[in-house]
N, CA, C and O atoms as a Tinker XYZ file with bonds, in Angstrom:
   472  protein
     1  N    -14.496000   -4.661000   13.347000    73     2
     2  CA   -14.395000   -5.006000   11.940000    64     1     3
     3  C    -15.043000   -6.377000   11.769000    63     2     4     5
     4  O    -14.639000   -7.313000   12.460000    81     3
     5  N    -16.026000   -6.545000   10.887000    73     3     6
     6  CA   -16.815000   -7.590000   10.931000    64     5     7
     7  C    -15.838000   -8.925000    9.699000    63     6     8     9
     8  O    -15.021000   -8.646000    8.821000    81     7
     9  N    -16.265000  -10.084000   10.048000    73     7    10
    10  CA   -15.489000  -11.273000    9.161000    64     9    11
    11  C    -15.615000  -11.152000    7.511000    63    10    12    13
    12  O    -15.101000  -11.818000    6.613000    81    11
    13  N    -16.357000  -10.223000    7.499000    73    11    14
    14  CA   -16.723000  -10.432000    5.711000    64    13    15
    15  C    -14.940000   -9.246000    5.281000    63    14    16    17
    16  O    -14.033000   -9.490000    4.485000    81    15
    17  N    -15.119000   -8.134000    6.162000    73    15    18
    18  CA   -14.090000   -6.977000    5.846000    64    17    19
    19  C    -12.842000   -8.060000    5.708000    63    18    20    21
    20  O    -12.193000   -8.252000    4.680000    81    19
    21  N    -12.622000   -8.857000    7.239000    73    19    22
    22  CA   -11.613000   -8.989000    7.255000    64    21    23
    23  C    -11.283000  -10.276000    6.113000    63    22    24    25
    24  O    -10.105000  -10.237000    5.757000    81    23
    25  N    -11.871000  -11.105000    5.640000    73    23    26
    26  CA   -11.977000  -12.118000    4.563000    64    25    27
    27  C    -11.256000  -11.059000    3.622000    63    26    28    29
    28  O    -10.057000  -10.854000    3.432000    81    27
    29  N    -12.281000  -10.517000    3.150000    73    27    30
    30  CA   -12.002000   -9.509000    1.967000    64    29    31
    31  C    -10.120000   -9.020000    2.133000    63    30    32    33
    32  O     -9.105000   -9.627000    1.790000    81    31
    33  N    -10.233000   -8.258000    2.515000    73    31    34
    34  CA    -8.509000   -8.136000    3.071000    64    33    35
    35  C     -7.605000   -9.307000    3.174000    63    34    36    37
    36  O     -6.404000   -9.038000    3.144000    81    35
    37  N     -7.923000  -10.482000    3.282000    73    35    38
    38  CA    -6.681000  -11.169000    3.102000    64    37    39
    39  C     -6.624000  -11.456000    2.165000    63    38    40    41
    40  O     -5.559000  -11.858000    1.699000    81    39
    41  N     -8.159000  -11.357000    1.185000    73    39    42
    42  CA    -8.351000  -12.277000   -0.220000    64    41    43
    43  C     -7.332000  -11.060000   -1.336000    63    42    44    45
    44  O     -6.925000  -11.152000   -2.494000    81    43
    45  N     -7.233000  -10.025000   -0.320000    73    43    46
    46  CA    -6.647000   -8.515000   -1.061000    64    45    47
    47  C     -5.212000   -8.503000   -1.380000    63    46    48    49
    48  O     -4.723000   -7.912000   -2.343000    81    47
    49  N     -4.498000   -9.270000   -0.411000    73    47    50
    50  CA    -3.476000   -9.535000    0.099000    64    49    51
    51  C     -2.307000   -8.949000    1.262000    63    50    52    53
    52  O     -1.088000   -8.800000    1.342000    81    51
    53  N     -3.585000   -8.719000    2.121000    73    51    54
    54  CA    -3.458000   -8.458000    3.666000    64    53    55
    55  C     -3.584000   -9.412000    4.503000    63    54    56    57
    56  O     -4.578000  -10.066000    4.819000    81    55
    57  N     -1.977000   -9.480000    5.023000    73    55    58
    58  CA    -1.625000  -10.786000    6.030000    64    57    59
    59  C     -2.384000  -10.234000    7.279000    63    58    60    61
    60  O     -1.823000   -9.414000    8.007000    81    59
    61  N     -3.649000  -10.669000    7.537000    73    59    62
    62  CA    -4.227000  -10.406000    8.928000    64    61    63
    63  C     -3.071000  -10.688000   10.331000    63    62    64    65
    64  O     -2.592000   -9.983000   11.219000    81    63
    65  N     -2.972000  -12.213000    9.893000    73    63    66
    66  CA    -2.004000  -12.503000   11.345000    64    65    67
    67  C     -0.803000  -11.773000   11.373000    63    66    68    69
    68  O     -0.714000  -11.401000   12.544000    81    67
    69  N      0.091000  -11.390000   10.803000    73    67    70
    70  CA     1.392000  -10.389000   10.782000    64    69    71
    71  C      0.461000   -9.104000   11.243000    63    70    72    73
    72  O      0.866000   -8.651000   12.314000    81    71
    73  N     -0.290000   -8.641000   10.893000    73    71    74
    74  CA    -0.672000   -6.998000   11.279000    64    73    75
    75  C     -0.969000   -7.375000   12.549000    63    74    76    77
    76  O     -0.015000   -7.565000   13.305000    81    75
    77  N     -2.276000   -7.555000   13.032000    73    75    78
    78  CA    -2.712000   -8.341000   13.969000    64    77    79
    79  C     -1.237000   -8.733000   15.409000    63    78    80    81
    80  O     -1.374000   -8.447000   16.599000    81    79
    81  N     -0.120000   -9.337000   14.865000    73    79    82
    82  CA     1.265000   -9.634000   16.274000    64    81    83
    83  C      1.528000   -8.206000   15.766000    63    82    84    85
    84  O      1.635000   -7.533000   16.792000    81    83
    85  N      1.635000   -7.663000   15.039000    73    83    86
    86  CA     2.551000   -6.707000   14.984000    64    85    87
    87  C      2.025000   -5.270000   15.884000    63    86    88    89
    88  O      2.678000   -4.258000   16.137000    81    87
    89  N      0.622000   -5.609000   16.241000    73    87    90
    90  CA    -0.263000   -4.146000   16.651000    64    89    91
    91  C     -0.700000   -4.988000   18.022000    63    90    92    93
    92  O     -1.792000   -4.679000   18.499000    81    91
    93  N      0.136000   -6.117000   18.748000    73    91    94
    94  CA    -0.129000   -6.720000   19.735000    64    93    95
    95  C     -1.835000   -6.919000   19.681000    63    94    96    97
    96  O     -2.619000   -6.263000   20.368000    81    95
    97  N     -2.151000   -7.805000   18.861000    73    95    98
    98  CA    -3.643000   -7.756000   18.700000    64    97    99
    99  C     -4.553000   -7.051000   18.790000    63    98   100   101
   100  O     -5.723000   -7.404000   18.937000    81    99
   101  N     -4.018000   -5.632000   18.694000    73    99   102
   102  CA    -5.020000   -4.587000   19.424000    64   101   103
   103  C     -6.323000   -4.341000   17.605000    63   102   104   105
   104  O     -6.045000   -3.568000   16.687000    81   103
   105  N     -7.082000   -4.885000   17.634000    73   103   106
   106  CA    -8.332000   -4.756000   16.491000    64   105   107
   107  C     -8.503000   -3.605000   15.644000    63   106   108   109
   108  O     -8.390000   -3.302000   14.456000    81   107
   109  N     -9.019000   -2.774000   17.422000    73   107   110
   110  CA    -9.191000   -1.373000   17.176000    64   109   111
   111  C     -8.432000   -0.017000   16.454000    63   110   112   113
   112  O     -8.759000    0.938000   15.750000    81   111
   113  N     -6.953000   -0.683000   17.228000    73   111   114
   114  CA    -6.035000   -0.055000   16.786000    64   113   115
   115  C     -5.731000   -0.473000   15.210000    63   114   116   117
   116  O     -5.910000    0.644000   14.726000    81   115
   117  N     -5.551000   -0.922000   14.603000    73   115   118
   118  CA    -5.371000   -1.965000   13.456000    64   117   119
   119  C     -6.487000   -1.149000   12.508000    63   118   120   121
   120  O     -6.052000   -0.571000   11.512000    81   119
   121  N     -8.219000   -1.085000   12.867000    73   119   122
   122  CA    -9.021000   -0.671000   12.502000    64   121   123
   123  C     -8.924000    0.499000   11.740000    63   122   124   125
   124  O     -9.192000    0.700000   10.556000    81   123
   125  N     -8.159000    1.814000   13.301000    73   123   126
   126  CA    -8.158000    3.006000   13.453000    64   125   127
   127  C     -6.659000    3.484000   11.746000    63   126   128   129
   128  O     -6.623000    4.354000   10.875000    81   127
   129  N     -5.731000    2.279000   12.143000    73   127   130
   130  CA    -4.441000    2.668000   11.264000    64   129   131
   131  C     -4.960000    2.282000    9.745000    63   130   132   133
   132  O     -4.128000    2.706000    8.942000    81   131
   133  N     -6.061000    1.618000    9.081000    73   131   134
   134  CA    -7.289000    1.398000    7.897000    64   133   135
   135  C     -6.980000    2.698000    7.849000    63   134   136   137
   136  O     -6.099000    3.246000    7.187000    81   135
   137  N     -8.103000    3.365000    8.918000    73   135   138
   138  CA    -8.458000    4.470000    8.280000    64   137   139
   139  C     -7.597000    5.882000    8.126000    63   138   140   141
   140  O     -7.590000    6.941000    7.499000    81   139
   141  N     -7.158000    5.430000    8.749000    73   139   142
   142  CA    -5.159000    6.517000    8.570000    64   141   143
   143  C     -4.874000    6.484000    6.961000    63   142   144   145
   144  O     -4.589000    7.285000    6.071000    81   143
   145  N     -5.160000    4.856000    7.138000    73   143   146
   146  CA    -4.439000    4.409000    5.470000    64   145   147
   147  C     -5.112000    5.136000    3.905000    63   146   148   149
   148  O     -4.600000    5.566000    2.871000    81   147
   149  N     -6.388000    4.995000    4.377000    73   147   150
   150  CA    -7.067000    5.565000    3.535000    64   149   151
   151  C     -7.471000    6.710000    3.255000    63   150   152   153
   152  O     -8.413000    6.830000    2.471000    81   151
   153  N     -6.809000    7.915000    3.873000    73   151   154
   154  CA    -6.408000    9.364000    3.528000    64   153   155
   155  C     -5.535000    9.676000    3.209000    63   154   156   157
   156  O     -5.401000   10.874000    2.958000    81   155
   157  N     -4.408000    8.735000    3.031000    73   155   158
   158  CA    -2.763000    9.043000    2.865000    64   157   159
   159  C     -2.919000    9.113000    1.688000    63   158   160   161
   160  O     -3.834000    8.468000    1.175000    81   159
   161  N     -1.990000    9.994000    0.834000    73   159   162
   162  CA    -1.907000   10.329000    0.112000    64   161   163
   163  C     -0.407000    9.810000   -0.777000    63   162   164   165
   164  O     -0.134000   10.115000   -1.938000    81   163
   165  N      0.255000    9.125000   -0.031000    73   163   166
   166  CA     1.256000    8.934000   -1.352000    64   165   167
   167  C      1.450000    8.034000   -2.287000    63   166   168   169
   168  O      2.519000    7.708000   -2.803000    81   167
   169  N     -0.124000    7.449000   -2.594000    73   167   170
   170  CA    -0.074000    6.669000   -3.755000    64   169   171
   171  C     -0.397000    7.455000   -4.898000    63   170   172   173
   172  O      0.114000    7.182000   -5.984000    81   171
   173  N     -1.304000    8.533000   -4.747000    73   171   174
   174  CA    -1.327000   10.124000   -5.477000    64   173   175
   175  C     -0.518000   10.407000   -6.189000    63   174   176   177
   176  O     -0.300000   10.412000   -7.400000    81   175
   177  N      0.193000   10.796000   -4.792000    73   175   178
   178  CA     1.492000   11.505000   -4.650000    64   177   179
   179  C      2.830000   10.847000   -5.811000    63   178   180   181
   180  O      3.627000   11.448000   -6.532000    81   179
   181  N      2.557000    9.101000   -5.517000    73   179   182
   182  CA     3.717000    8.550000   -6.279000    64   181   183
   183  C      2.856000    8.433000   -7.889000    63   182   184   185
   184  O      3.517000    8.025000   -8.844000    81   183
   185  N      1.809000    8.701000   -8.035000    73   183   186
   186  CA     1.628000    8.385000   -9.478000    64   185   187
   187  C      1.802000   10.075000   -9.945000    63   186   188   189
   188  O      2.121000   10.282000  -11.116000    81   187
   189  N      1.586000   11.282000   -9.006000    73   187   190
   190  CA     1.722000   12.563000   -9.698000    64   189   191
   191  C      3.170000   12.486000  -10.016000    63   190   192   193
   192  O      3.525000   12.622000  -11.187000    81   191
   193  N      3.940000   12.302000   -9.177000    73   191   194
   194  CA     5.601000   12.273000   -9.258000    64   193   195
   195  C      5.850000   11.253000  -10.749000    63   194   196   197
   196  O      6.697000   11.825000  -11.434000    81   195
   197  N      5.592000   10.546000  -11.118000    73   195   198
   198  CA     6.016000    9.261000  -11.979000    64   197   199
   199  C      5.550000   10.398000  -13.402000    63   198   200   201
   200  O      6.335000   10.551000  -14.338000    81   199
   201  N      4.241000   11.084000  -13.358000    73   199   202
   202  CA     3.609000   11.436000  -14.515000    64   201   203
   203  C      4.457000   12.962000  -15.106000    63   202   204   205
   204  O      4.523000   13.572000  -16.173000    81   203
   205  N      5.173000   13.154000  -13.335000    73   203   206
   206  CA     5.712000   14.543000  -13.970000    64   205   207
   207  C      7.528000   14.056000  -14.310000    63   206   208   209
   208  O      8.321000   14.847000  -14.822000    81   207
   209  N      7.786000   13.062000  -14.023000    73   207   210
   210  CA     9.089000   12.600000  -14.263000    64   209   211
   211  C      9.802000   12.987000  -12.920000    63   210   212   213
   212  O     11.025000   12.847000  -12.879000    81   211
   213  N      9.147000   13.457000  -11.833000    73   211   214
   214  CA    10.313000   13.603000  -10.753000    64   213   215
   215  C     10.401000   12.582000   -9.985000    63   214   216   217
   216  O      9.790000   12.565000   -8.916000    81   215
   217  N     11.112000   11.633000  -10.357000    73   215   218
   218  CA    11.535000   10.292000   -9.742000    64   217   219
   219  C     12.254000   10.817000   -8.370000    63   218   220   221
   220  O     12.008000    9.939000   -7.543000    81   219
   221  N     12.919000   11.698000   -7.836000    73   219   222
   222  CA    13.227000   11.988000   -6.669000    64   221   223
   223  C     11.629000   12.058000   -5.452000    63   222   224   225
   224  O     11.503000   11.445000   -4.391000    81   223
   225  N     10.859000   12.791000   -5.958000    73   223   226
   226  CA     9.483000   12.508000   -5.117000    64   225   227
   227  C      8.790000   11.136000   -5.201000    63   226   228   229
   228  O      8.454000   10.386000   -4.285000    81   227
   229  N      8.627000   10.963000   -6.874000    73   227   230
   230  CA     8.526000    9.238000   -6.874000    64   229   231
   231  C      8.464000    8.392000   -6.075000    63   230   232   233
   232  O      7.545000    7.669000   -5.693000    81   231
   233  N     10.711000    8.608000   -5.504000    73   231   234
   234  CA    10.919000    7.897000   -4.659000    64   233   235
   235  C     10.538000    7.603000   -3.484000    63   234   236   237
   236  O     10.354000    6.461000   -3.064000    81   235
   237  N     10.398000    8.628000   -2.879000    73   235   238
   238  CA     9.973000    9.439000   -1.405000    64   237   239
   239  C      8.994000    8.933000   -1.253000    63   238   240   241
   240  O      8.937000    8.277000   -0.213000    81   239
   241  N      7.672000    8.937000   -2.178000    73   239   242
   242  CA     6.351000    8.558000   -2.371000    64   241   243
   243  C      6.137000    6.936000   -2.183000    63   242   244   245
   244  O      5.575000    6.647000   -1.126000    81   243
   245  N      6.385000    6.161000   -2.779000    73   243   246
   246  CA     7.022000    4.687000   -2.954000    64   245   247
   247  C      7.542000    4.303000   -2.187000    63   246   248   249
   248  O      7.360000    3.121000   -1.892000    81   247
   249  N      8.137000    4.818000   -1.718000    73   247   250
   250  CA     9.590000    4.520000   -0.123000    64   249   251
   251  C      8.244000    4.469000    0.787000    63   250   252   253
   252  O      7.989000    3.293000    1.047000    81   251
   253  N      7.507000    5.171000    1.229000    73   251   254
   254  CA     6.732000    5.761000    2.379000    64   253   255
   255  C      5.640000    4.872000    2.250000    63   254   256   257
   256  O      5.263000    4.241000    3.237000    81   255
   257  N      5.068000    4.742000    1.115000    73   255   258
   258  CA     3.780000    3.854000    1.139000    64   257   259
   259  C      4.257000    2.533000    0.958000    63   258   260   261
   260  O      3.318000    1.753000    0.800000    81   259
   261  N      5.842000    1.766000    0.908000    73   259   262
   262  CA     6.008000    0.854000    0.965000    64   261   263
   263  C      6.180000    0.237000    2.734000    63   262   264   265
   264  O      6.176000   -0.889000    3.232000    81   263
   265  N      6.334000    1.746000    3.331000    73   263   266
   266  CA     6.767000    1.399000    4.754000    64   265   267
   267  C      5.730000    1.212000    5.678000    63   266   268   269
   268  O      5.880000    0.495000    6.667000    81   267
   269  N      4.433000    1.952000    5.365000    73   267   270
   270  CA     2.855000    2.159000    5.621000    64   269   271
   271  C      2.160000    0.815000    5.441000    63   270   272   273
   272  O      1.623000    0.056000    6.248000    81   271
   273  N      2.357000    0.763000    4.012000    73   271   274
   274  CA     1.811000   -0.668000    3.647000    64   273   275
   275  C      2.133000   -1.719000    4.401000    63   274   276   277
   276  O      1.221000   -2.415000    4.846000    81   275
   277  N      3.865000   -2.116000    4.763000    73   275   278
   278  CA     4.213000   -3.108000    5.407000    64   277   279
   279  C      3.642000   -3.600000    6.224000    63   278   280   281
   280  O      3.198000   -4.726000    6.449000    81   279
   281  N      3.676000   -2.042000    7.017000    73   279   282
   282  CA     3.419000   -2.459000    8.500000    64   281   283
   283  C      2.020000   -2.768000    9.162000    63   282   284   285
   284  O      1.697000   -3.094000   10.304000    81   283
   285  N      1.264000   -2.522000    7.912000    73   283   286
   286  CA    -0.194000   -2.549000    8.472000    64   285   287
   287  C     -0.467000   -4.672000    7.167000    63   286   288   289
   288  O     -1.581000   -5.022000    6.779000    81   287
   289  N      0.494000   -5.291000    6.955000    73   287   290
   290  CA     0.708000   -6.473000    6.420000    64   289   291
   291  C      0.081000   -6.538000    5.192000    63   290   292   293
   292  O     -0.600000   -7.532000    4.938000    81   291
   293  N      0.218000   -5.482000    4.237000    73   291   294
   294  CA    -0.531000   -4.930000    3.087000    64   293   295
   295  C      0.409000   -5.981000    1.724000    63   294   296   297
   296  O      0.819000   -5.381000    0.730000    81   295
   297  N      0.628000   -7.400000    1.851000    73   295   298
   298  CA     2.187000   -7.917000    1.621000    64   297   299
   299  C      1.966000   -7.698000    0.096000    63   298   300   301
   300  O      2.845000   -7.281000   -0.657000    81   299
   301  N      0.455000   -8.086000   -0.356000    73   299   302
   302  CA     0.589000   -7.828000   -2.041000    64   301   303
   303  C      1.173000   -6.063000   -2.083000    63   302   304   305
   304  O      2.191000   -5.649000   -2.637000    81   303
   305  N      0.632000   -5.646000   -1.674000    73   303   306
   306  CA     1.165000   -4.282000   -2.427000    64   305   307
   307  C      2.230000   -3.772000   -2.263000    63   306   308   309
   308  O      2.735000   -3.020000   -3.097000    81   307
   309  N      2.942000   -4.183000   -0.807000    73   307   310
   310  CA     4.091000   -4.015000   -0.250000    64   309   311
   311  C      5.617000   -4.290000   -1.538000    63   310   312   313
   312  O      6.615000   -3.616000   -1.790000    81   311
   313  N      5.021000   -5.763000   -2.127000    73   311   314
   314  CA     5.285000   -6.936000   -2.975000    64   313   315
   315  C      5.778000   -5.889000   -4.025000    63   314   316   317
   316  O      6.927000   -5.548000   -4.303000    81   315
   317  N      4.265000   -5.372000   -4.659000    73   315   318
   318  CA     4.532000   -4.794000   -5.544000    64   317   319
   319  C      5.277000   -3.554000   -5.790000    63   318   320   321
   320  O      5.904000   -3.414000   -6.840000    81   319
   321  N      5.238000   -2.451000   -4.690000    73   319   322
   322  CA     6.100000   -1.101000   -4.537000    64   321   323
   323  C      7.020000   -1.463000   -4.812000    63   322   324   325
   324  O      7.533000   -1.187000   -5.896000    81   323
   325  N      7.735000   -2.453000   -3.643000    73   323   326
   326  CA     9.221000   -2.811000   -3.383000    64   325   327
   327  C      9.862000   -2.586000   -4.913000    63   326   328   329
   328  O     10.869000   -1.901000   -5.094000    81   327
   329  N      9.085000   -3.305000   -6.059000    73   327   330
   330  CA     9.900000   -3.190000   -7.179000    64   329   331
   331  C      9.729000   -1.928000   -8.010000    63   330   332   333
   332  O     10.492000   -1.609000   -8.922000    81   331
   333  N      8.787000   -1.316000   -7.663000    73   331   334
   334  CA     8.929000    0.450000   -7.574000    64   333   335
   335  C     10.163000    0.938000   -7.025000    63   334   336   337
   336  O     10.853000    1.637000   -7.766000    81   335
   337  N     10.457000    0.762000   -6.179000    73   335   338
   338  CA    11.371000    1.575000   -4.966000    64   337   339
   339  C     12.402000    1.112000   -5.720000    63   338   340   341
   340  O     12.998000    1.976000   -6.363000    81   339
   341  N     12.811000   -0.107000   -5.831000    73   339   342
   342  CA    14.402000   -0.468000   -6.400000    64   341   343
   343  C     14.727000    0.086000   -7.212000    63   342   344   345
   344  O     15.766000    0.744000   -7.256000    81   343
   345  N     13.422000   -0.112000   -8.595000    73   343   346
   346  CA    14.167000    0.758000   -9.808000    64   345   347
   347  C     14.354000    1.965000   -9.391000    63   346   348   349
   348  O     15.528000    2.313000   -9.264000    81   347
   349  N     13.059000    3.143000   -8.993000    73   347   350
   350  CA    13.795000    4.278000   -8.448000    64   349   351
   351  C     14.988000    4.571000   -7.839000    63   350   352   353
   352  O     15.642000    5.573000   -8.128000    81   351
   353  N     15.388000    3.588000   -6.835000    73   351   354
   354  CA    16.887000    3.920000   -6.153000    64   353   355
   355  C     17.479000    3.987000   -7.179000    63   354   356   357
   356  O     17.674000    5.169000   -7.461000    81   355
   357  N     17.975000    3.148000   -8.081000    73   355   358
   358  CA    18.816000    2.323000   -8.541000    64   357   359
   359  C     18.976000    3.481000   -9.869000    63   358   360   361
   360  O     20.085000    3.549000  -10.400000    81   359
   361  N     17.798000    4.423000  -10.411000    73   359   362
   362  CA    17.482000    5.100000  -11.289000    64   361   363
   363  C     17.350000    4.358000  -12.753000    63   362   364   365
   364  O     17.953000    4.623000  -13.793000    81   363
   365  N     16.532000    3.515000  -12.538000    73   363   366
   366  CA    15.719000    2.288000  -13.440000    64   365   367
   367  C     14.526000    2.011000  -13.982000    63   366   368   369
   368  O     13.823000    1.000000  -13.963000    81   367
   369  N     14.337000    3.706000  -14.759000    73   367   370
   370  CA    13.252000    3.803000  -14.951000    64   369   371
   371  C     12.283000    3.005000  -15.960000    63   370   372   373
   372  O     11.082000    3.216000  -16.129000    81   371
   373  N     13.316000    1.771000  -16.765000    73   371   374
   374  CA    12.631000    1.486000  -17.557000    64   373   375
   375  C     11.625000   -0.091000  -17.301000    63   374   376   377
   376  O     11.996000   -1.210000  -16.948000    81   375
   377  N      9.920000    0.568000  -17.746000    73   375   378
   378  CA     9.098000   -0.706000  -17.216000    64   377   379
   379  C      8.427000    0.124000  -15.878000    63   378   380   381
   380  O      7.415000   -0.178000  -15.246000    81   379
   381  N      9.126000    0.994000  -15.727000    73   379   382
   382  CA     8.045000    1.697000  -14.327000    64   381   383
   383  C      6.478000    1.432000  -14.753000    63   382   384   385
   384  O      5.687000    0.835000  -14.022000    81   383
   385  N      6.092000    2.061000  -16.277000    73   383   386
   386  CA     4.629000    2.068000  -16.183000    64   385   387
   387  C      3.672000    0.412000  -16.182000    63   386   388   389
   388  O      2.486000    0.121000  -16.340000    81   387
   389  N      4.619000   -0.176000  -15.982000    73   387   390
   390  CA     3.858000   -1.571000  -16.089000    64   389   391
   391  C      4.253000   -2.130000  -14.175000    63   390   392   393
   392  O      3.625000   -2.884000  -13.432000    81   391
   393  N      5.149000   -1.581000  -14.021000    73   391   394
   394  CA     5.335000   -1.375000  -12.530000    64   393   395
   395  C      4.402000   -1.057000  -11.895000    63   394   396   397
   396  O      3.828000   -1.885000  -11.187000    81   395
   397  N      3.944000    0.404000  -11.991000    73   395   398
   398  CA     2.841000    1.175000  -11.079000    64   397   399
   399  C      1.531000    0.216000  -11.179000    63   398   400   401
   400  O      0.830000   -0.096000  -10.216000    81   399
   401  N      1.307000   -0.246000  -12.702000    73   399   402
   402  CA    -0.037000   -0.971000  -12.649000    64   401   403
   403  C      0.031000   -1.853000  -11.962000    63   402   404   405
   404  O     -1.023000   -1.706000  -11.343000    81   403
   405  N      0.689000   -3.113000  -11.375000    73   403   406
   406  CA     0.420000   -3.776000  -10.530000    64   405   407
   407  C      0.384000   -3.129000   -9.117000    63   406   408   409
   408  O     -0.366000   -3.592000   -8.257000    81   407
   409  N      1.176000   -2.078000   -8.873000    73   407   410
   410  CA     0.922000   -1.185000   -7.452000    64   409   411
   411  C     -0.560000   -0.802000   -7.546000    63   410   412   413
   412  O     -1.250000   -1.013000   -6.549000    81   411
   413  N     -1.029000   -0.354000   -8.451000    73   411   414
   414  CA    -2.465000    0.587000   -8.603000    64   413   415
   415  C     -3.180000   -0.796000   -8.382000    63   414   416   417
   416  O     -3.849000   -0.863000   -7.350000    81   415
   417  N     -3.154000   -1.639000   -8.990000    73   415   418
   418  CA    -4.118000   -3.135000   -9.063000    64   417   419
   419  C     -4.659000   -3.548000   -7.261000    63   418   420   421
   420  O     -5.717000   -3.738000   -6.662000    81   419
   421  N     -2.995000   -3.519000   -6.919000    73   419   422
   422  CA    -3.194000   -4.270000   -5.365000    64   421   423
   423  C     -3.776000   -2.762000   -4.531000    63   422   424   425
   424  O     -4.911000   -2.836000   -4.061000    81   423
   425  N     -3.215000   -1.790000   -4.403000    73   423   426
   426  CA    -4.116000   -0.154000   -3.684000    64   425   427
   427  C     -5.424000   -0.965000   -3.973000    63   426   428   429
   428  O     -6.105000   -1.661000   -3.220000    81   427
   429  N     -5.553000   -0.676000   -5.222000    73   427   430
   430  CA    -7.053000   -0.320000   -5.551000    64   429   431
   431  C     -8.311000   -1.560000   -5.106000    63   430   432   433
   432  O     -9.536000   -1.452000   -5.163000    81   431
   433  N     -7.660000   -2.452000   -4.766000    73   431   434
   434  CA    -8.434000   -3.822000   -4.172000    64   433   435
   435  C     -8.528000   -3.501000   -2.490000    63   434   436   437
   436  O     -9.386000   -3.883000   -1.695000    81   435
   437  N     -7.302000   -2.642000   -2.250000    73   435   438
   438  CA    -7.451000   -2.459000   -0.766000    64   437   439
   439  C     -8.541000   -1.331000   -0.268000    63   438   440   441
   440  O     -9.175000   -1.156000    0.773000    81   439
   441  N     -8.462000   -0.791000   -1.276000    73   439   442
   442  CA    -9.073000    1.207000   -0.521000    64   441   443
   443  C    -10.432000    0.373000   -1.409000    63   442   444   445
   444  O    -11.353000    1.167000   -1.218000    81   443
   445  N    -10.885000   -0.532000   -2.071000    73   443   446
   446  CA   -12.512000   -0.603000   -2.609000    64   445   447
   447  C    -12.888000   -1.668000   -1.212000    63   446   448   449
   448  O    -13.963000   -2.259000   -1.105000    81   447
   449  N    -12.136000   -1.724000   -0.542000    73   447   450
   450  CA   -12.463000   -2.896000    0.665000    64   449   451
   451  C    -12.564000   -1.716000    1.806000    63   450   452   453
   452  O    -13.574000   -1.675000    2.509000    81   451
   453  N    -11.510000   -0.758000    1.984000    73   451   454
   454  CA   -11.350000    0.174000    2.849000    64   453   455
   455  C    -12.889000    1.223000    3.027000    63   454   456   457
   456  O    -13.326000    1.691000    4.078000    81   455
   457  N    -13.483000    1.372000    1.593000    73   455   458
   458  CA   -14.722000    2.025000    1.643000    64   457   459
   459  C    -15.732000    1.306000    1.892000    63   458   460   461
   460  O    -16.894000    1.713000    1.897000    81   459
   461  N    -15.343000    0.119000    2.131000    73   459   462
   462  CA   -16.846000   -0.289000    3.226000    64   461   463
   463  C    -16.710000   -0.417000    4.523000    63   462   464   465
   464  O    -17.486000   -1.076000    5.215000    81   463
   465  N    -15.668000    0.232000    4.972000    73   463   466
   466  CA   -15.775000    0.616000    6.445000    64   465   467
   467  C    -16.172000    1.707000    7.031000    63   466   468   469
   468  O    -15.826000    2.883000    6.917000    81   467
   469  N    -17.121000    1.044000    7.821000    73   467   470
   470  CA   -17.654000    2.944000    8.836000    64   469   471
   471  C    -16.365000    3.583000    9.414000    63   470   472
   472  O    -16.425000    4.651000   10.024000    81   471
């Protein structure tokens, strides 16, 4: 992964150094879990769930890409789910749609960084 990607990604709000201890510095590996990231589907998944009102998948959806996100130090978006996920637990739906937009804001800075990787 060349310095411009990885710039880009922290400017995204991807804690390099947390991913990086957390994947025992392994690059490649780190690289390889990008591109994991960027076929997953439950940011889809959590905006199909939100549009059809089934906040039970919602949740599921949100829960999962908050746990994905974490761990690969994704902290803006992580940031932002988290307050996805609560109201869902909590069944707090009101303000979700101004919710998701900051989730969609921080994704969408990550996966336009994610498509310039081979």
């Amino acid at each position: 992964m060349n310095q411009e990607i990885k710039e880009s990604l922290s400017a995204a709000g991807v804690n390099m150094e947390d991913a990086m201890e957390r994947l025992m510095n392994n690059e490649m590996l780190f690289e390889r879990l990008l591109m994991k990231f960027k076929n997953d589907s439950n940011f889809a998944g959590l905006e199909k769930a939100l549009d059809e009102k089934n906040y039970d998948e919602a949740f599921h959806c949100a829960h999962t890409l908050k746990g994905v996100a974490g761990n690969l130090g994704m902290e803006e978006l992580t940031n932002a789910d988290i307050v996805v996920v609560e109201k869902l637990r909590s069944q707090n739906y009101e303000g979700l749609e101004e919710d998701i937009k900051v989730v969609r804001e921080a994704y969408t800075k990550i996966m336009e960084i994610l498509q310039k990787i081979d």
